[in-house]
C-alpha positions in Angstrom: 61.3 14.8 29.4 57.8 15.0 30.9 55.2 13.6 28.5 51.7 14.3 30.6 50.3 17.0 28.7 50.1 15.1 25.3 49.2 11.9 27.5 46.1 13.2 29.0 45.6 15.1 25.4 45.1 11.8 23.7 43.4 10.1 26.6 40.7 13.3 26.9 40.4 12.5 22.4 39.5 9.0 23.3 37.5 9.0 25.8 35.0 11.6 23.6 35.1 9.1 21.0 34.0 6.1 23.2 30.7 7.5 23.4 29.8 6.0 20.3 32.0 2.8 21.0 33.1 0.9 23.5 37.1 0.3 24.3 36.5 -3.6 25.7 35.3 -4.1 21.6 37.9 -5.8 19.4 38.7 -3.1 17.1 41.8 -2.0 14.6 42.4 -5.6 13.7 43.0 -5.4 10.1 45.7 -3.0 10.0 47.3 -2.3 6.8 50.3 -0.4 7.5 49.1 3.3 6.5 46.5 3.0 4.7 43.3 2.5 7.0 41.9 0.0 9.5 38.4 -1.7 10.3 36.8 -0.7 13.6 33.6 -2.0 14.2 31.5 -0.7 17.7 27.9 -1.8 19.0 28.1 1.0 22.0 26.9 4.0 20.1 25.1 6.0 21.8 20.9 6.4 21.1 18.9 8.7 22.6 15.2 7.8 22.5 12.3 9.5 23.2 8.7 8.7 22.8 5.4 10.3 21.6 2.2 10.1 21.8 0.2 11.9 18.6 -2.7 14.3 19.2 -5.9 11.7 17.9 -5.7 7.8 15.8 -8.5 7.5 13.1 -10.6 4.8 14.1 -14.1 5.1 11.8 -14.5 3.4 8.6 -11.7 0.5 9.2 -14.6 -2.2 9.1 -13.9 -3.5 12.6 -15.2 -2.6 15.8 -13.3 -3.0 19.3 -14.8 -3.8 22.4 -13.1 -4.7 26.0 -10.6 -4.1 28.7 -7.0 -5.1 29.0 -4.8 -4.1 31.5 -1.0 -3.4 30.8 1.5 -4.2 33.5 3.1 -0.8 33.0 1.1 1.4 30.8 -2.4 0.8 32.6 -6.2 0.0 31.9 -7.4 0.5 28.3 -10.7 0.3 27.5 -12.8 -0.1 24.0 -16.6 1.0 23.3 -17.7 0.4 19.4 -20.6 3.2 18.0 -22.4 1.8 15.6 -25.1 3.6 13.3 -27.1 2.1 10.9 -28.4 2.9 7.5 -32.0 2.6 6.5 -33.3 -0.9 5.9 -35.1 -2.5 3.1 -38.4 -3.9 3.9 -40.3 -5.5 1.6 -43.2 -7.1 3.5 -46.7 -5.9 1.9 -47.9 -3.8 4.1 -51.8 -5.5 3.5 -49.9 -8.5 5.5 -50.4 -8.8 9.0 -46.8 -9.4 10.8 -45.7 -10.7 14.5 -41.8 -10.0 15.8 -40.2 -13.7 16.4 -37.2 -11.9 17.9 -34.5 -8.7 17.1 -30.8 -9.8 17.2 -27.8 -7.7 17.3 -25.0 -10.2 15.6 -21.5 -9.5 15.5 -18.9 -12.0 14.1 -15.2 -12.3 15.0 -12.4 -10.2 13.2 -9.0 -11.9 13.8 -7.5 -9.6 16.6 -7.8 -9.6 20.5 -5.3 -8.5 23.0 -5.8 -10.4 26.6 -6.5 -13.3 28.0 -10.5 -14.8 26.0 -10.4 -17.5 28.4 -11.9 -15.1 31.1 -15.7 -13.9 30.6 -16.2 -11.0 28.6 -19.5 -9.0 29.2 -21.1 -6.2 27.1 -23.6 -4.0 27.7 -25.5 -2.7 24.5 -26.7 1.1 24.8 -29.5 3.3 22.3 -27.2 6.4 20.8 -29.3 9.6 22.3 -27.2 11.9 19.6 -26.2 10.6 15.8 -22.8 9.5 15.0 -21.2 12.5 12.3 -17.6 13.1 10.9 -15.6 16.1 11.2 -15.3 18.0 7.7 -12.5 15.5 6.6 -14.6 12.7 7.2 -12.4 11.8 10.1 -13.6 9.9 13.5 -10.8 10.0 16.3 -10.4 7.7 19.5 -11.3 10.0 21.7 -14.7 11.1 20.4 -18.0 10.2 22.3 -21.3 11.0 21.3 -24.5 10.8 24.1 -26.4 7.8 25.1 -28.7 6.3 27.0 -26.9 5.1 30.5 -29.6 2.6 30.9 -28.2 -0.5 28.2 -30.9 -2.3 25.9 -28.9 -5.2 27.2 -26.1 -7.3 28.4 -24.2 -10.0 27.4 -21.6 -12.3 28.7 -19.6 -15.1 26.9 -16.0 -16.7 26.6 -14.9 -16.2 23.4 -12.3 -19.3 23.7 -15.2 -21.5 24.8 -17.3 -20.9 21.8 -17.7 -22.8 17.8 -19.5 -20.3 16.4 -17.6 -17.9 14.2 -20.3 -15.1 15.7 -22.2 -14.4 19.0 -26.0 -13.2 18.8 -27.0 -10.5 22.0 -30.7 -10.5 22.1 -32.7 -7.1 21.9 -35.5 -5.8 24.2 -39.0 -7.1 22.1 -40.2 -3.6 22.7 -37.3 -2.5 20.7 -38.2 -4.9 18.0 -41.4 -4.3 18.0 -41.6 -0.7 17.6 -39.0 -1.0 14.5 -41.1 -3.8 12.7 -44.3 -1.6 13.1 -42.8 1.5 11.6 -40.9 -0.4 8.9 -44.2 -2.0 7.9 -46.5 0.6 8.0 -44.3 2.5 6.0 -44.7 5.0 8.2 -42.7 8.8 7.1 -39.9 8.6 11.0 -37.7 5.2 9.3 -38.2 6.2 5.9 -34.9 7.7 4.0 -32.5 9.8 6.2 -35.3 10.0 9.0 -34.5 6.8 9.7 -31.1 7.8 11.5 -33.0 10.3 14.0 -35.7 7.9 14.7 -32.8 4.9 15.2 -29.3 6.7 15.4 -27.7 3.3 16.6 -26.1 1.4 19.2 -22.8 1.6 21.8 -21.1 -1.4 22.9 -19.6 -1.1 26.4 -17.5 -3.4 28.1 -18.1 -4.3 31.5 -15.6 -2.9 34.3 -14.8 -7.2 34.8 -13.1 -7.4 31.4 -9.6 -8.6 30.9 -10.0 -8.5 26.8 -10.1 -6.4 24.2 -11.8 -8.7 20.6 -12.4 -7.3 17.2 -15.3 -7.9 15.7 -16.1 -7.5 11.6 -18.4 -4.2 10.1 -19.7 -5.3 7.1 -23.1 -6.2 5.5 -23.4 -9.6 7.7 -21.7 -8.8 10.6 -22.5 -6.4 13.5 -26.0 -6.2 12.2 -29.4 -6.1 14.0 -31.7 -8.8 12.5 -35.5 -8.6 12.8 -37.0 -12.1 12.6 -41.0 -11.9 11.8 -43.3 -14.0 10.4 -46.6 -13.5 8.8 -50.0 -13.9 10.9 -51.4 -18.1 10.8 -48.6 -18.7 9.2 -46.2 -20.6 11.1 -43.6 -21.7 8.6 -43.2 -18.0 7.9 -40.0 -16.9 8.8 -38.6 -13.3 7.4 -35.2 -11.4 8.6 -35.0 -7.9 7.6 -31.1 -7.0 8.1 -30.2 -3.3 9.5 -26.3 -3.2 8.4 -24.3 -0.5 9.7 -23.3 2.6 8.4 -19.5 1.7 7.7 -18.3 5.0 7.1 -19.3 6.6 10.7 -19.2 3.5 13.0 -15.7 3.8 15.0 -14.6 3.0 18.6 -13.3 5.1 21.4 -10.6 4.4 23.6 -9.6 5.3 26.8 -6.5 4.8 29.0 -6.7 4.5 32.9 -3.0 5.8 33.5 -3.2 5.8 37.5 -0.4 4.4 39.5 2.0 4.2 36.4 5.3 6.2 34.6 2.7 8.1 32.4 0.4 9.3 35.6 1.2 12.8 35.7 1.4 13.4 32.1 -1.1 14.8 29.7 -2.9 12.3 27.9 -2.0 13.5 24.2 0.8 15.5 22.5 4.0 15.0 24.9 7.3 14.2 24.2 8.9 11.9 26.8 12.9 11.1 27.2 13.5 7.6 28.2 14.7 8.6 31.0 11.2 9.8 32.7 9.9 6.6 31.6 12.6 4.5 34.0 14.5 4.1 30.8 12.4 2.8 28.5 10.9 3.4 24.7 7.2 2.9 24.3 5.3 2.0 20.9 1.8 1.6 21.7 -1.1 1.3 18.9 -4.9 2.7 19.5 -3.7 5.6 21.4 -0.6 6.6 19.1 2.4 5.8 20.8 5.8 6.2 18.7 9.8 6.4 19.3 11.9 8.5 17.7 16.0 7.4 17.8 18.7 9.7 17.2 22.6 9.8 17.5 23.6 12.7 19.3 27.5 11.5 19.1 28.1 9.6 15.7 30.4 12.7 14.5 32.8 11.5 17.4 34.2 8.9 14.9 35.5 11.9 12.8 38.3 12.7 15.4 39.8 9.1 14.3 41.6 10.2 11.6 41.9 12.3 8.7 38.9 10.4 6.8 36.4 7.7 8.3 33.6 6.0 6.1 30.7 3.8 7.7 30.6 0.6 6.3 27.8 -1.2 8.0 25.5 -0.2 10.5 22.7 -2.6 12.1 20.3 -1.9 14.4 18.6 -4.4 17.0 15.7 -3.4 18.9 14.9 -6.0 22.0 11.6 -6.3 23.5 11.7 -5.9 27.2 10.8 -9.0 29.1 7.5 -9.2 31.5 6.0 -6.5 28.8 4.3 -9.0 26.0 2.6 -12.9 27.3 0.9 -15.1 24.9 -1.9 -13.0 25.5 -0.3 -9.9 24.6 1.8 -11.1 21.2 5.1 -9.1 19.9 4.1 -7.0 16.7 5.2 -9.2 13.4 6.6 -5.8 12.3 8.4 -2.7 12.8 9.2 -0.1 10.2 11.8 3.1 10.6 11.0 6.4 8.7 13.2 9.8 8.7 12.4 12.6 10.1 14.0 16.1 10.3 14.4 18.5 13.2 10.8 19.5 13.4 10.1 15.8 13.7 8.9 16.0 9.9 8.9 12.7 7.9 11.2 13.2 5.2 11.6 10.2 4.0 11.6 5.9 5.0 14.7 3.8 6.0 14.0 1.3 2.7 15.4 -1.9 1.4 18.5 -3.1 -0.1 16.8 -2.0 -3.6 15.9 1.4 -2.1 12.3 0.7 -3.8 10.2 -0.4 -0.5 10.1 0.6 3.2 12.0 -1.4 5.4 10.2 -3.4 8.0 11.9 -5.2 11.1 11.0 -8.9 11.4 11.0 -10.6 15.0 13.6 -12.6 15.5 12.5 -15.8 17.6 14.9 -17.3 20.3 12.3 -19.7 22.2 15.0 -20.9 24.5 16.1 -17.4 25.9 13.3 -14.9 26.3 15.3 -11.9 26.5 17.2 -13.0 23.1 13.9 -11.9 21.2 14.8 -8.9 18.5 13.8 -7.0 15.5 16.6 -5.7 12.8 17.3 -3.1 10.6 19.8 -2.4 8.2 20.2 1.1 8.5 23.6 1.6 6.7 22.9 4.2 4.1 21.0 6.0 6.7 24.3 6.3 8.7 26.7 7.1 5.9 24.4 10.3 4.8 24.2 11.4 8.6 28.0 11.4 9.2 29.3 14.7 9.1 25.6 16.1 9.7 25.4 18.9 12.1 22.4 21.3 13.0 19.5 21.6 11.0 21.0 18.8 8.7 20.7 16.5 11.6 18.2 13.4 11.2 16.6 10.9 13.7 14.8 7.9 13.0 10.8 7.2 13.8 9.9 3.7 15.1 6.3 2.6 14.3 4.1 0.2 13.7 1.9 0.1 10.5 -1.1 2.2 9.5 -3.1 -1.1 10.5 -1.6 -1.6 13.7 -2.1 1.7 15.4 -6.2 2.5 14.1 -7.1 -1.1 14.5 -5.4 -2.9 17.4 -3.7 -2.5 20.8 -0.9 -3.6 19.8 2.3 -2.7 21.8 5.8 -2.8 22.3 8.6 -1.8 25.4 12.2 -2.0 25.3 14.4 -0.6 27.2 17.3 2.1 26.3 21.3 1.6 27.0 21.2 1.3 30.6 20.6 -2.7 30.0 22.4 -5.4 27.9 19.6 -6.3 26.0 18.3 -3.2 24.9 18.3 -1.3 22.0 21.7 -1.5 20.0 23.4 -0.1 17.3 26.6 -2.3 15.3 28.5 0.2 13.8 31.1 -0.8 11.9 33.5 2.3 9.7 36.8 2.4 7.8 39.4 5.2 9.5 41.9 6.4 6.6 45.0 7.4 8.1 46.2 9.5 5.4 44.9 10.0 1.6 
């Protein structure tokens, strides 16, 4: 009796079902006789596709940006800082007579920089033209600009890794100084109360075309201040600073992205939705510019055809940073985190922790003798079991991201690659088939 049509029946089952696991795996080990067996997979298919969001926040996060750094896939991005100022307090009598020692912009170090700081960095320090306002939420994006004057007060070059100090000091045109100091001590009505942000409406840092860094500096009350240093006429000990602190809730930086010559070229800038596929098979997180992934599992449902019931057990995800993408001078992000999100792409929820109380965040896992052995993990086991059996509009996928932090106040990045490699992005599945009830 001829046998092929139920042969190539069963085989045509199979072969559906391998899409979300891999035949070579050791599975069906723990047999019990008709009960159920153990079958656990790492094979399941992911589909990922990334996004880039419409504008990042970037005023009011008490840091500046300023430099270049150049990606070896994603391109050039650059950083310019905006900073207003508020009106000073100067309380010099104005009977005194007063002569300008020197006028100061100071800017001390924040704890981030992306590139290599061995390399000189040079700034160029522009007058604002137009003053710095917020949108009606009080919001600043990346990609706002406001005028100034293309002729810079002045320029600046350093090494960051070569220096002590905890700060770096760009001296200001005297005429600028000047100018300030007499208005500010003859009381005169331009610097007094709001006027004083249309006489001064503040200051751009540029970066220099030469750049190969990106630092943060602090916005605060002592940091990226200008300092006017006076004295009082015949007297020579006399030595005065009247601080001008920045206005913390406008200053912001801008950032753009030189994609020439790379997989995002002939893209728009903002607002797409790329498959990993157009991106020669490859996820993109990217902070500054908004850069997310979203992972979903177009076959889990497959495992249904196993038998009459099937339960997930476990299910652990690994996410492996693609080698060449991330140096010494370009870290791995600490942290990853997974949120939920519907079929509109709405967040509906996080991917939390064993307790269910906090959001779950990926740790890197360090293998300093293989590079490519480098991962992040999730446990995303309850996530699994409430997706099985989830068709249509039920459907969820999972958002990788970095933190708030990350994306408004860094560069931070991260590129892995999807299935078509070993070390990759991979899911463990493992589920219980029940053979009968």
């Amino acid at each position: 009796m001829k046998r092929y049509p139920i042969f190539f029946g069963m085989l045509f089952l199979l072969i559906s079902v391998f899409a979300c696991y891999d035949e070579n795996n050791s599975f069906g080990k723990n047999w019990t006789d008709t009960a159920f067996r153990n079958i656990m997979v790492d094979t399941c298919t992911i589909s990922i596709t990334s996004t880039t969001i419409d504008s990042v926040e970037t005023n009011g996060k008490g840091i500046s940006l300023a430099g270049c750094y150049t990606h070896p896939l994603w391109g050039t991005f650059s950083a310019a800082t905006y900073l207003p100022y508020t009106t000073p307090n100067y309380a010099t009598d104005a009977d005194e007579s007063v002569r300008l020692d020197s006028v100061v912009l100071a800017m001390g170090y924040s704890s981030y920089s992306i590139g290599d700081t061995t390399q000189p960095l040079r700034f160029h320090i522009h007058r604002l033209l137009e003053r710095v306002i917020a949108n009606e939420n009080n919001y600043i994006y990346n990609n706002a600009s406001f005028r100034y004057d293309p002729t810079p007060l002045a320029s600046y070059t350093f090494v960051p890794n070569s220096r002590e100090e905890s700060r770096i000091e760009i001296r200001l045109p005297d005429e600028f100084g000047l100018d300030m100091l007499e208005r500010l001590h003859t009381r005169d009505g331009s610097v007094e109360g709001d006027n004083f942000q249309d006489y001064f409406k503040g200051l751009v840092i540029v970066p220099d075309e030469s750049c190969q860094s990106v630092l943060s500096f602090a916005v605060n009350d002592t940091s990226s201040v200008i300092v006017l240093r006076y004295g009082i006429e015949n007297q020579d000990d006399s030595h005065i600073e009247c601080t001008i602190t920045p206005d913390t809730d406008t200053q912001f930086y801008h950032i753009e992205q030189d994609r020439s010559g790379t997989l995002l070229a002939d893209f728009p800038s903002k607002n797409i939705e790329v498959g990993s596929s157009e991106l020669d098979n490859r996820g993109l997180l990217f902070g500054g510019i908004g850069w997310y992934s979203t992972l979903s599992f177009p076959h889990l449902n497959n495992i249904l055809q196993l038998g009459k019931q099937v339960s997930i057990e476990s299910a652990y995800l690994k996410i492996y940073p693609e080698p060449g993408t991330w140096t010494e001078y370009n870290p791995l992000p600490d942290s990853l985190y997974l949120y939920i999100v519907d079929e509109n792409n709405v967040v509906t929820d996080a991917v939390t922790d064993y307790l269910g109380e906090e959001v779950q965040h990926a740790t890197l896992m360090k293998d300093p003798s293989i590079v490519g052995n480098n991962y992040y993990y999730f446990d995303i086991t309850t996530f699994m079991q409430e997706e099985l059996g989830a068709f249509g509009m039920y459907k969820h996928s999972l958002r990788l991201v970095f933190n708030d932090e990350s994306y408004t106040q860094s560069l931070q990045n991260l590129t892995f690659k999807d299935q078509t490699e070993e070390k990759s992005v991979n899911l463990q599945l493992t589920f219980k088939v029940y053979e009968s009830y």
